[in-house]
N, C-alpha and C positions, 0 to 999 in steps of 0.2 A: 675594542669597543663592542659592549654587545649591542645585539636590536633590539626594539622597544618590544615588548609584551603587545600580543595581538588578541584585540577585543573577542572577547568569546564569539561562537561561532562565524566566526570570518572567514567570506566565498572571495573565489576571483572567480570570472567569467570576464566577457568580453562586450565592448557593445553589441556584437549583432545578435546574442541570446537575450541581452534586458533589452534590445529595438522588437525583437521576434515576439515577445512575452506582452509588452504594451499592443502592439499591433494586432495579435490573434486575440487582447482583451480577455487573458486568461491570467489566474495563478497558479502554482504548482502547489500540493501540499504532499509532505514526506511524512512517511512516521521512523522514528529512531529509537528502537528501545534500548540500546544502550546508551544513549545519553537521556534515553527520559523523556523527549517531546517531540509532539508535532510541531512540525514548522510548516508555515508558512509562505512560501516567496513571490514576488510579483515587482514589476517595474514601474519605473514612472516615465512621465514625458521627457526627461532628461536623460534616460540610457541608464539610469541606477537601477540596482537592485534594492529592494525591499524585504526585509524580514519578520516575520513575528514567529518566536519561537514560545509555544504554552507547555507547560508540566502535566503530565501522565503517565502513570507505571506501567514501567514497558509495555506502548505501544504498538501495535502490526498492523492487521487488515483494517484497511479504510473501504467505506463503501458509499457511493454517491448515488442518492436515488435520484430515479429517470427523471423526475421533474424538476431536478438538481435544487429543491427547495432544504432537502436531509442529508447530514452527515453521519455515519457510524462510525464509533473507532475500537477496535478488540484494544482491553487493556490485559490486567497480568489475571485477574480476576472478576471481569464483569467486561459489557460491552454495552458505550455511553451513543447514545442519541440525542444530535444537536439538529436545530428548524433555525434555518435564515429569517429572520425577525425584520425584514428593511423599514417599518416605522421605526427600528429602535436603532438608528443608523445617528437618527439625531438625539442629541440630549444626552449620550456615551459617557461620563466623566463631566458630566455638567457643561458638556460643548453642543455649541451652536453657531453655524452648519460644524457637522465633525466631518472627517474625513473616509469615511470607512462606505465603501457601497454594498458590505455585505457583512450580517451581525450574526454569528452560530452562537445562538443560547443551548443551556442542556435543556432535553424534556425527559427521557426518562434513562433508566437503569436495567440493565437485565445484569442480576449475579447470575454467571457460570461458572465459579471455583475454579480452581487454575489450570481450567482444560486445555490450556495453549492454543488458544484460537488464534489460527491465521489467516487466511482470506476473508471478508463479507460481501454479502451482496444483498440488494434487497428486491425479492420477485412482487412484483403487485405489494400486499399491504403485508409480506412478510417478510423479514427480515434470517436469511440464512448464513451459514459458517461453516467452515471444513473444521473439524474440533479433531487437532491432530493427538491428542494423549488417547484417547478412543476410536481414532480412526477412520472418522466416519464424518456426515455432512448434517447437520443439525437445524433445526428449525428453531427459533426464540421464542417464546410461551411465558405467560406469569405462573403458567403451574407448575415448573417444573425449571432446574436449570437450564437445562437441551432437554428438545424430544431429537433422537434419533431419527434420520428418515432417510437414508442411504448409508451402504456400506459395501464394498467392491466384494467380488465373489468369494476372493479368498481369502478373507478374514472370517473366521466362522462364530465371533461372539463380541459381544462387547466388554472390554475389559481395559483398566485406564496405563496402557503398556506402549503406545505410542511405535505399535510393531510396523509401519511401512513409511512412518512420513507424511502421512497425506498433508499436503498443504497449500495447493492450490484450486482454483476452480476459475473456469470459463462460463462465464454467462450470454446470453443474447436472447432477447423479447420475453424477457422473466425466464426465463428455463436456463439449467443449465446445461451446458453441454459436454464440458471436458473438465477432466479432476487430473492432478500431476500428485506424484507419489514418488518416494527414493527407491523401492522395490514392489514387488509382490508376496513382501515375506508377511507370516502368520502368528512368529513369535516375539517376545517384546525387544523392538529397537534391533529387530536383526538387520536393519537396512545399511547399520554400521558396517559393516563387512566390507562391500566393495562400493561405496559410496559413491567412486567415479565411474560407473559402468551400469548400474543397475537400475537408475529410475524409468519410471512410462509413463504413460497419458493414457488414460482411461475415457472410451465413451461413455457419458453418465446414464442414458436411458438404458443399453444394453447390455452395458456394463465389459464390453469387448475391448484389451489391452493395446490400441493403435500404435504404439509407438514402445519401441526398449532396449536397452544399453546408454539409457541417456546418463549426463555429468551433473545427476544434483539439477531436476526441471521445476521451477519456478515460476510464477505468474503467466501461468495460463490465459489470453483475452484472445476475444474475437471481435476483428476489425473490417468493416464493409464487408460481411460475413465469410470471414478466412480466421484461420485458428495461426496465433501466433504465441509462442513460449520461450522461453528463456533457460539455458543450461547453463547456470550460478558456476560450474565447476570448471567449466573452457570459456568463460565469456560469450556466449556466443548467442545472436537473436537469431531466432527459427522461426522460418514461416513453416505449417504441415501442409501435406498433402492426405490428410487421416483413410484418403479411398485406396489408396496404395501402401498405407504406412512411411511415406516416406516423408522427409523435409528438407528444405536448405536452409542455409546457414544465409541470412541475407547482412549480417556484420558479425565482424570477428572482434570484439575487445579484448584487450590485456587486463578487466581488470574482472571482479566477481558481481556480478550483476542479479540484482533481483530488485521485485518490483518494477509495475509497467504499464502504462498508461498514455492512450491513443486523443490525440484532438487533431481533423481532420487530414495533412499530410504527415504529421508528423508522432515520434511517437517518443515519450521521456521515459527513461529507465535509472534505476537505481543502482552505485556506483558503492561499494562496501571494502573496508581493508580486511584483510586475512589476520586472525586474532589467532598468534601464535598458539597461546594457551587453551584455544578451544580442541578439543576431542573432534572435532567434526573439519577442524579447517584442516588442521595438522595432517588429515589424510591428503590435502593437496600439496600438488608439484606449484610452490611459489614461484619458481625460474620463469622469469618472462610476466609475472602479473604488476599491474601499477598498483602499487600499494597508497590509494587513495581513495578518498569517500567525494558523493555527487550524485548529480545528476546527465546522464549520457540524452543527446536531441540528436536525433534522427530523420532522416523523410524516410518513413515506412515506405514507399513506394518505389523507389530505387535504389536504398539503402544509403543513400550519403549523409556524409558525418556534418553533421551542422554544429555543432560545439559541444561545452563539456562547463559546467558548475562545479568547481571543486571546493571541497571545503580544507580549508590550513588548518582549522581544530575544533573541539568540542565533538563534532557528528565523523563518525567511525563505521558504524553499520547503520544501513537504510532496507527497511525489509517491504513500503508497499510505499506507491506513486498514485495521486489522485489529482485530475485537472478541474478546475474550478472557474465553470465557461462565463463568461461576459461577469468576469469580476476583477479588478486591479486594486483593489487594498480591503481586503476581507478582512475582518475579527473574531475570532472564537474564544469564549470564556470558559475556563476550565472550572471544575468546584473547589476550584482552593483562590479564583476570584469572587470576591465580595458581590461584585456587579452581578454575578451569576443570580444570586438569591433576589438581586433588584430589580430586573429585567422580567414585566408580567406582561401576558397576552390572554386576551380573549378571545372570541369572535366576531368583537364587535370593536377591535383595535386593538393597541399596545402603548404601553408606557413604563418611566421607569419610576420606582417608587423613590421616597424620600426620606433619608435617614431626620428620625426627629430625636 
């Protein structure tokens, strides 16, 4: 007797991660670029999970501005900015009251050509990216795809050769702080080599190398101002110590972790399977990793395992974790929704137009 075919993207978790999700009045949002979309997750008063998965080509760095009103999201060539709209909460599909307490319209476009952009952030009114095909940390402009406006000391030009990795960044009070890199090499994708040994964390003002021999270092964040990173290659979350170079390991996972994201004790990480056929996994020791895709919950504070979202199919690799404070069933319209073009704002209100 076989089993029934399971609805695309179908999680298990447990009650006490959709009780935890309701309660802190948060949602999670992942990006997936090999399946294609951002998702969405959040709970309801019943202990269920909720989903909304939207279509974008392959998707990475999410970036939440401080006044949590904006979302960014790097896709394969360009990066889309969406404004929470909450008059446009009602009236959605022609519903009244509708269900949603939080509506992401698009506003605008920045093409950057498929400079693989992985991290965002947004400092005050600008909008920055670690742009890993050139190496470097880029600012958004209508005049230009990137302007350049950092690059670690030893890359000595710009060139679209993707020679170190770069691809995370640590933010805190608009500045940033720490950039994660697979090496310190100069020529194109030499980072290849010893993949499990060689990444660092770079201070960004100084541009001083804190930390190296790491396993493939991922999402960089800084939480109640401590720098916290993630080594994709051993599972493993790190808090640093960046005055001494050192860190600990404050959990150990079996599986590959990137993507990271803090709401007060706690902190969500991203759970990816090992894709035989990539050039980059293939340098790992699989023995001992769970070959499953999620989301890993944590209490940053003592390390304890609070649960785990796994997904049974569809989502495989998760590359960036964003928390979505005092929201439990958000909406994002992508531009291959209709609605997207209907949804008008002023400043003097919002509404949604009317197909005649």
């Amino acid at each position: 007797m076989t089993s029934p075919q399971l609805p695309p993207f179908t999680c298990s978790t447990d009650s006490k991660v959709a009780s935890l999700l309701f309660d802190l009045k948060i949602s999670i949002g992942i990006s997936t670029y090999q399946a294609g979309k951002i998702i969405l997750l959040s709970a309801n008063e019943k202990g269920q999970l909720i989903q909304l998965p939207r279509n974008f080509k392959k998707p990475m760095g999410i970036a939440i501005h401080e006044k949590k009103e904006k979302i960014a999201i790097a896709t394969s060539n360009q990066i889309l900015v969406f404004k929470n709209v909450p008059q446009l909460n009602n009236g959605y599909k022609g519903e009244i009251p509708t269900h949603y307490d939080a509506m992401y319209v698009p506003r605008t476009q920045h093409i950057t050509g498929p400079a693989d952009i992985h991290d965002l952030s947004f400092l005050h009114h600008d909008l920055v990216a670690v742009n890993t095909l050139f190496s470097c940390i880029v600012k958004l402009t209508s005049d230009y795809n990137f302007e350049p406006i950092w690059m670690p000391d030893f890359i000595d030009r710009l060139e679209p050769e993707d020679r170190c990795h770069l691809n995370g960044m640590a933010t805190e009070k608009n500045e940033i702080k720490y950039v994660s890199a697979f090496n310190n090499g100069n020529t194109a994708q030499s980072w290849r080599k010893n993949i499990k040994e060689s990444g660092i964390i770079i201070k960004y003002n100084t541009k001083e190398i804190v930390h190296t021999g790491l396993a493939m270092p991922h999402s960089p964040r800084i939480h109640d101002h401590s720098l916290y990173f993630l080594q994709s290659a051993n599972g493993s979350v790190c808090l640093s110590n960046p005055k001494n170079s050192t860190y600990e390991e404050i959990y150990k996972s079996k599986s590959f972790v990137r993507g990271m994201s803090f709401y007060k004790d706690y902190v969500f990480i991203g759970l990816s399977k090992l894709r035989e056929s990539s050039s980059t996994f293939a340098h790992l020791a699989k023995e001992g990793f769970a070959n499953h895709a999620g989301i890993l919950i944590l209490n940053c504070k003592t390390g304890e395992y609070i649960g785990t979202i796994e997904y049974l199919n569809s989502v495989e690799e998760i590359f960036d974790v964003c928390i979505l404070e005092h929201t439990i069933k958000p909406n994002i319209l992508n531009l291959e929704k209709e609605e997207s073009y209907m949804a008008m704002e002023t400043p003097f209100g919002a509404w949604w137009a009317v197909n005649k």
